[in-house]
N, C-alpha and C positions, 0 to 999 in steps of 0.2 A: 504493500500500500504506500509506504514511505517513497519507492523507487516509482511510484504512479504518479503523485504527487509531484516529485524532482523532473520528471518529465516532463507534465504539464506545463510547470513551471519555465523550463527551458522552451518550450514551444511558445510559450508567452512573449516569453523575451527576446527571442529571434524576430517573431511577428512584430512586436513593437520597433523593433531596430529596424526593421526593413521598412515598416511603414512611417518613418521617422526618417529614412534614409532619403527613401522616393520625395515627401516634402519637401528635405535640403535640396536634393536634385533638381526638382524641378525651377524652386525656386531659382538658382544658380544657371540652369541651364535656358532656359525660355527665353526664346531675344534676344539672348545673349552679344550679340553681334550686333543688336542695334541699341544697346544700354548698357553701358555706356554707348553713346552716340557714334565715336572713332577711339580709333587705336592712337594712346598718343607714345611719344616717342621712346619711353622707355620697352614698351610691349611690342613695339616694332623690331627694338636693338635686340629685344630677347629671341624674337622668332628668325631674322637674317642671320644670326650670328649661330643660331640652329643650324639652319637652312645652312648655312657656311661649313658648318661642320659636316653634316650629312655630305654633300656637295664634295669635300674636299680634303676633312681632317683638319682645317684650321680657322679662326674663328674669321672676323672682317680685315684684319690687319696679316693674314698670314701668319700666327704663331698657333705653334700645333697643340691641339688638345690642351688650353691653358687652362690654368684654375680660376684666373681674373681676366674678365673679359673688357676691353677697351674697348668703349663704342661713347658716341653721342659727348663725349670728352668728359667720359666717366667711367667707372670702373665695376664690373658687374659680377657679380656672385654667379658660381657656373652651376647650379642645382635646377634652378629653372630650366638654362639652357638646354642640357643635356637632356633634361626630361620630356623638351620638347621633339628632340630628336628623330623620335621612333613614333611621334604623334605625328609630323610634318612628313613623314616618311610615309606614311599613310594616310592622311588625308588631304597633302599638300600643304603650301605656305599661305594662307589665308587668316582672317581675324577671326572664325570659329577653330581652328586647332591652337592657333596663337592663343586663347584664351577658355581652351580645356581643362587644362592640368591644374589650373586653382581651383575651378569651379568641382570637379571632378573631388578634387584631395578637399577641398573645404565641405563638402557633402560629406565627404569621409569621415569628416573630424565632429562630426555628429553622435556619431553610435561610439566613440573615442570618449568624449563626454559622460555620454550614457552610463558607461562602464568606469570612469573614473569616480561618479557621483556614488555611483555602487559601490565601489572598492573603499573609498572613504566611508560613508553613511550607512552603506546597508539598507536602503529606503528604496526601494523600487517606483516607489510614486516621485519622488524627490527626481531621480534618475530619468525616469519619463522626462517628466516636466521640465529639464534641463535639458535634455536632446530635442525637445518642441520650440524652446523658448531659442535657442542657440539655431536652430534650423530658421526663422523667420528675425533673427537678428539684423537689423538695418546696419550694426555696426560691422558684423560678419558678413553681411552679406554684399557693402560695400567694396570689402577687398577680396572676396572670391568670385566675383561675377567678373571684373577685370582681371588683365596681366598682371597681377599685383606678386610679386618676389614673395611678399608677405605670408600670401595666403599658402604659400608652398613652402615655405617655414614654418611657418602655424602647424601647419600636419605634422610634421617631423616633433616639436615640441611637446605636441599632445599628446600622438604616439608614446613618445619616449617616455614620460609620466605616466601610461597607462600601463604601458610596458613593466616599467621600473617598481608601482604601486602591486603590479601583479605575481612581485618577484622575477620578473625575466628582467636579468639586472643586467648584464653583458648588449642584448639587443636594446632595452631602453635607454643606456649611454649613447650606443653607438644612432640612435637616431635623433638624441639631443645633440649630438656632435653635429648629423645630418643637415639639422636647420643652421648649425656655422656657415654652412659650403654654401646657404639659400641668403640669406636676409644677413646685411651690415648688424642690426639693432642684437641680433640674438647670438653675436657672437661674445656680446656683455652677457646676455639674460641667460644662455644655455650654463654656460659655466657655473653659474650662481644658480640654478635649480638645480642643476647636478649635485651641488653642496648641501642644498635643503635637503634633497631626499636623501643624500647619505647620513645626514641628521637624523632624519625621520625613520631609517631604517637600523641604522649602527651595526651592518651584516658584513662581519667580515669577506664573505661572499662576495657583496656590492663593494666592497671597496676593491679587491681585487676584480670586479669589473671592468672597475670603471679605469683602473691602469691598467689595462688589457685595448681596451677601446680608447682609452687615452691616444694609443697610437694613432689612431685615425685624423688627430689635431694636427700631425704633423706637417701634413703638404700644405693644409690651409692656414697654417702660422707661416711657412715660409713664403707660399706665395703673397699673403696679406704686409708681409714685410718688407715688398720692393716698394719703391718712390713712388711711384703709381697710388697706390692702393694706403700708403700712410699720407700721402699728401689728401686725400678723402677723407680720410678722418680729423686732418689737419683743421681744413675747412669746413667741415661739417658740425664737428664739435664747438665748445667754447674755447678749445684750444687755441682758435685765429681770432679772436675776439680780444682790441686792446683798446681801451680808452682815447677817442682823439684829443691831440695834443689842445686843444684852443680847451678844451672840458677839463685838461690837467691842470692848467696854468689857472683856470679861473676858482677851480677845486682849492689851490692851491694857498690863490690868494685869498679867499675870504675863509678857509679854515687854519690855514696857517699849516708847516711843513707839521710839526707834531701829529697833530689833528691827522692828517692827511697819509701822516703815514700809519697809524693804527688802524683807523674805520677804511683806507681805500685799497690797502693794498690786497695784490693778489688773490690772497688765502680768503678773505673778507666778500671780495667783491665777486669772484668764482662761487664761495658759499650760497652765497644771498644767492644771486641769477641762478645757481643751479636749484636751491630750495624753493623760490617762486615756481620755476620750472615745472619742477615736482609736485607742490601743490597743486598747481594748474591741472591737472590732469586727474585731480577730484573734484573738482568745482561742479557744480550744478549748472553753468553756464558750458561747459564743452558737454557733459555729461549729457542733459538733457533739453538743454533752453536751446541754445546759438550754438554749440560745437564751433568749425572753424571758419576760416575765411577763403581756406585753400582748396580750390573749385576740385581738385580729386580727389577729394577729403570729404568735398562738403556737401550736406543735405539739406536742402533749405526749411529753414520752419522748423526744426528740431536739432538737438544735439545728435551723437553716437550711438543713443540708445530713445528708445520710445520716451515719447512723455509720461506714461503709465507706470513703469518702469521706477521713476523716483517715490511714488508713493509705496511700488515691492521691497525697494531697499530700505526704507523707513520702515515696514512689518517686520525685517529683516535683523534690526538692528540688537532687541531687545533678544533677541537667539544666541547671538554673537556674545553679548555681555554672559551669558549664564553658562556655553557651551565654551570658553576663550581656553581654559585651564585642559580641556580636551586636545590629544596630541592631532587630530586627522582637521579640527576645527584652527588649531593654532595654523596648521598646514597651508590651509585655504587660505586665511589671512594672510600669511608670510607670503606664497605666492603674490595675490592681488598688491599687497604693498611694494614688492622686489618688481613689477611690471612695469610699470614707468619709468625707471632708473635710467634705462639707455634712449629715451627720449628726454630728460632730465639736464642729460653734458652735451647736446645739440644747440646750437643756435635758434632757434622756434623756439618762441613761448609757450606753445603746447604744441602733440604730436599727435594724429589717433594710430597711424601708419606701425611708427618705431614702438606705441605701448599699445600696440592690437594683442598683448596678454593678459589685459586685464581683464579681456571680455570674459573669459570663462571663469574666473573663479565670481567674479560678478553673476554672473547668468547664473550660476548655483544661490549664491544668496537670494537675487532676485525672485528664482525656483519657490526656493524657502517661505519668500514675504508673500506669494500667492499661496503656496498649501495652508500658511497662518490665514489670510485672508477668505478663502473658502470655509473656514469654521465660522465665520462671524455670521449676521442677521442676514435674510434672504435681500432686505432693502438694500443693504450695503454693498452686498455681491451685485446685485443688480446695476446701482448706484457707478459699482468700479467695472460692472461690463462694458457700460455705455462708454466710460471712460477711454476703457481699452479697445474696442473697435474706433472709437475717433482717432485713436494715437496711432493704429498699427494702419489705418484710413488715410490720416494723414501723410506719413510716410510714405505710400505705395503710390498717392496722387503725387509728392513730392518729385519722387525717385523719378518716375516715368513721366512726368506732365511739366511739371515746374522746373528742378532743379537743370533738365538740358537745356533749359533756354537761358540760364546764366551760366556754364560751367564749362561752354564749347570750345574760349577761344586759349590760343596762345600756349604757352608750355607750362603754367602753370594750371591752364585745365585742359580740356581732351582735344584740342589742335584739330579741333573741326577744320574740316575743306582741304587737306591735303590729300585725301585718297580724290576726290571730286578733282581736283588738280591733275594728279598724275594722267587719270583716264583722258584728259581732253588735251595736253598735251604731248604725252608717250606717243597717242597713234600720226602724230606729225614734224615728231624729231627729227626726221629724217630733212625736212624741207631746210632747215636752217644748218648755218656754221657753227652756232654757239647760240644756247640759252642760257638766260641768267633768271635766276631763281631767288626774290629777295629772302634775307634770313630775317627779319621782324619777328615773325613766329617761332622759330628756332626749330632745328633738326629738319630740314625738307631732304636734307641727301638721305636718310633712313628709310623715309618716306617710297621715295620713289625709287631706291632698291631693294623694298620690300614687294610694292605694288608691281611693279615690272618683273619680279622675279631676276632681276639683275644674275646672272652668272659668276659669283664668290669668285669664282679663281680669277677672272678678269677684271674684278674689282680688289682683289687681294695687292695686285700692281700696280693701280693708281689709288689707293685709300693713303688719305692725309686731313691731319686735323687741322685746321689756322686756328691760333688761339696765343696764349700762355705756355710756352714750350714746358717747360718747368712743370706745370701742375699737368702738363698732356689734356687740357681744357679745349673747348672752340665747337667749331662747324666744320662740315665732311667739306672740301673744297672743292667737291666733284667729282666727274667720270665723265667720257666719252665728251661731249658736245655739251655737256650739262656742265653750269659755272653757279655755285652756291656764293654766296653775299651780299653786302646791303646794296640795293636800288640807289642811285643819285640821278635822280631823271632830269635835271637841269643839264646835266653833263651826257647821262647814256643816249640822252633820247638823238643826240647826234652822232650815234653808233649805227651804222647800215646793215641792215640785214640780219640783225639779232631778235628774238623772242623773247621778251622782259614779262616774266609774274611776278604781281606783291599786290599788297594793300591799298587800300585808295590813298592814304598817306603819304607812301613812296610814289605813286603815279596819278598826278591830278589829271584830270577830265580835261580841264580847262588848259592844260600843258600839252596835250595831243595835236598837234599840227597834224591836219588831212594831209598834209603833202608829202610828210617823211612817215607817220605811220598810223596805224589803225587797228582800234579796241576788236579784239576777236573774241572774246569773251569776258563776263563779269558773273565770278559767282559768288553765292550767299551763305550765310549763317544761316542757322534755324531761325532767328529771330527777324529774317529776312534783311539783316544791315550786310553790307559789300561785307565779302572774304577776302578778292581777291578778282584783280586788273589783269586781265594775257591781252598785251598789245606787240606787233610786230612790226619793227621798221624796215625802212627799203630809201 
């Protein structure tokens, strides 16, 4: 009877994970390709520089099989790339295989959840509830519906914690290591859960693990150690962050040098920005009111998480207090607190991207303040249902309705209109000596050897970055007949015979002389304002 019972039970829990799975899925999967609106340029570097390897053995720059991939004058973690490999290998270089492998692994880290809420709690309803609540996450589901590096770290992190909680201590290292190779942020945050849970476990076992797998850090310390790849953290972090001089002198003068050297210096002024930092990213305004300002970030009308959402963690709170002195409760907090930390020594005042780990031990709490909140009075529940269909309402109008008509342009949001570019220019390269392609938008040489399917080993010979030599920064300067840089149409428009794209900015209406050249297309934003002038002179 007992073994009839354990059955059931198992059949329960499979059922519920699969129907918990198919949810996340869909969610992530539907549209995919048109929500976000375009690929923008980081999601393009990821799928070429697949495509390149597939193609060739070597990434955009000709080096074979690297760990750090150079593209876009930036420096890329090789976990997505490669994983893309065998996806592009089959269903081609396009923006739904480009933007599989998150959506796919973030469905996955669904029933990952499930199973960790179990392994801590023992509550099957708690567990549910957190594979439901994490599958319809606006915050999750922001960075697995895109190319987001994130969202293919994220699975690697869960895993490994699920792993690791389950006793598979050798595999759950080595797949916290895994999200090293994926995402800049987690190569802070893996190392320091590693520490937590050999806290949490104190198994000689695990510890002889985790120096077994240890090994695996190896390649990715050394490749993260060339100039490349430390000058990114240089600039990324508050590492490049120094006070301008006219701010010292005036600091100086009205606190006087004493003053100035206690309260300003370094240790002081590092603290403070890195503590605001850090707070930041519990506030009630990123959390649930405004979130951020950074259009791939951002949702409009709400923060990272539903509106609904702050009044679960409020139910939630008064659990936390009585349950703190509990080793699997102290757990979850320690996580949730240690999440933020490597978005903390960044330059951004907050991040949702570099602390997309706080979402799950969140989503458990949150779990929490609803199974409190369905004990209470039928009014009440009724009361917080309405609530919660207008938050998770609000949202889904957001995401698909509202939020692409501000979040299209430029490289700080999804670089609408360069695929719409490539197609009306690609099929009549052939006519001119040289097009010129303004960079205003930044990254169009990505663009248009993604979209054209460019041939890697012939762009392996002419790949060059203009930039900052030093930091290996800038724009692709080209290929073939194709010239990346800024428009000066005072001066080009007396260029013969060339195809000029850009902005209305760079090429005013009123500046088109009928006799030297003529507008052959004007394309739009969603919001219907100019993208983008192709005018050809002669």
């Amino acid at each position: 009877a007992a073994l009839s019972i354990s059955n059931v039970f198992m059949k329960k829990t499979w059922l519920t994970l699969i129907l918990i799975f198919v949810l996340a899925a869909g969610l992530r999967l539907v549209k995919i390709t048109k929500y976000p609106l375009s690929l923008n340029w980081d999601e393009a570097a990821f799928a070429y520089n697949a495509y390149s390897v597939l193609q060739t053995g070597k990434d955009e720059y000709g080096e074979v099989l690297p760990l750090q991939f150079k593209s876009v004058g930036d420096y890329k973690n090789p976990m997505y790339i490669y994983l893309l490999v065998p996806v592009i290998k089959g269903g081609g270089l396009n923006e739904l295989t480009t933007r599989i492998p998150p959506a796919v692994l973030g469905a996955l880290t669904i029933p990952l959840l499930y199973i960790i809420a179990w392994t801590l709690f023992k509550n099957r309803l708690l567990a549910t509830v957190s594979g439901v609540l994490l599958a319809i996450s606006p915050w999750h589901l922001q960075f697995t519906r895109a190319g987001a590096d994130v969202g293919v770290s994220s699975f690697f992190v869960v895993l490994g914690i699920c792993l690791f909680l389950r006793k598979k201590y050798l595999t759950g290292v080595a797949s916290l290591i895994g999200s090293m190779y994926s995402y800049f942020a987690d190569k802070m945050f893996a190392p320091i859960m590693i520490l937590l849970l050999l806290l949490m476990r104190q198994s000689r076992k695990a510890v002889l693990s985790v120096a077994v797998a240890g090994l695996l850090l190896l390649p990715i310390l050394f490749a993260s150690s060339s100039a490349g790849p430390k000058n990114k953290i240089f600039i990324t972090t508050l590492l490049s962050y120094s006070q301008p001089d006219e701010l010292v002198r005036k600091l100086r003068a009205e606190d006087g040098s004493v003053i100035y050297a206690v309260f300003h210096n370094p240790v002081v002024e590092y603290g403070y920005m890195i503590m605001d930092r850090y707070l930041n990213h519990f506030s009630p305004s990123f959390l649930f009111i405004k979130g951020l300002e950074d259009n791939r970030q951002r949702i409009l009308g709400m923060g990272m998480m539903y509106w609904s959402d702050s009044l679960l963690l409020l139910l939630s709170l008064p659990l936390i207090a009585v349950n703190i002195k509990k080793k699997n409760w102290q757990f979850l907090i320690v996580w949730l607190l240690l999440s933020p930390m490597p978005a903390a020594i960044t330059r951004d005042p907050v991040h949702a991207r570099r602390a997309f780990n706080m979402i799950y031990p969140l989503i458990i709490l949150i779990s929490y303040g609803l199974i409190e909140l369905l004990k209470q009075k039928m009014v009440v529940k009724m009361v917080f249902g309405g609530f919660l269909l207008w938050s998770v309402g609000l949202y889904f109008l957001s995401y698909y309705v509202f939020t692409p008509l501000v979040t299209y342009k430029g490289s700080a949001g999804w670089q609408y209109g360069y695929k719409q570019l490539v197609e009306f220019v690609s099929p009549i390269k052939g006519q001119y000596a040289k097009i010129v392609i303004d960079t205003s938008y930044q990254g169009p040489y990505i663009f248009f050897l993604f979209y054209e399917k460019y041939p890697p080993l012939r762009y392996q010979q002419q790949a060059k970055l203009v930039g900052v030599e030093g930091l290996a920064l800038g724009e692709g300067v080209g290929y073939d007949n194709y010239s990346f840089r800024p428009i000066f149409w005072p001066a080009d428009r007396g260029n013969k015979k060339i195809l000029y794209a850009g902005p209305p900015e760079r090429i005013s209406l009123q500046d088109i002389d009928p006799k030297s050249a003529k507008l052959l297309k004007t394309l739009y934003f969603p919001d219907e304002t100019e993208a983008f002038r192709v005018v050809e002179t002669f």
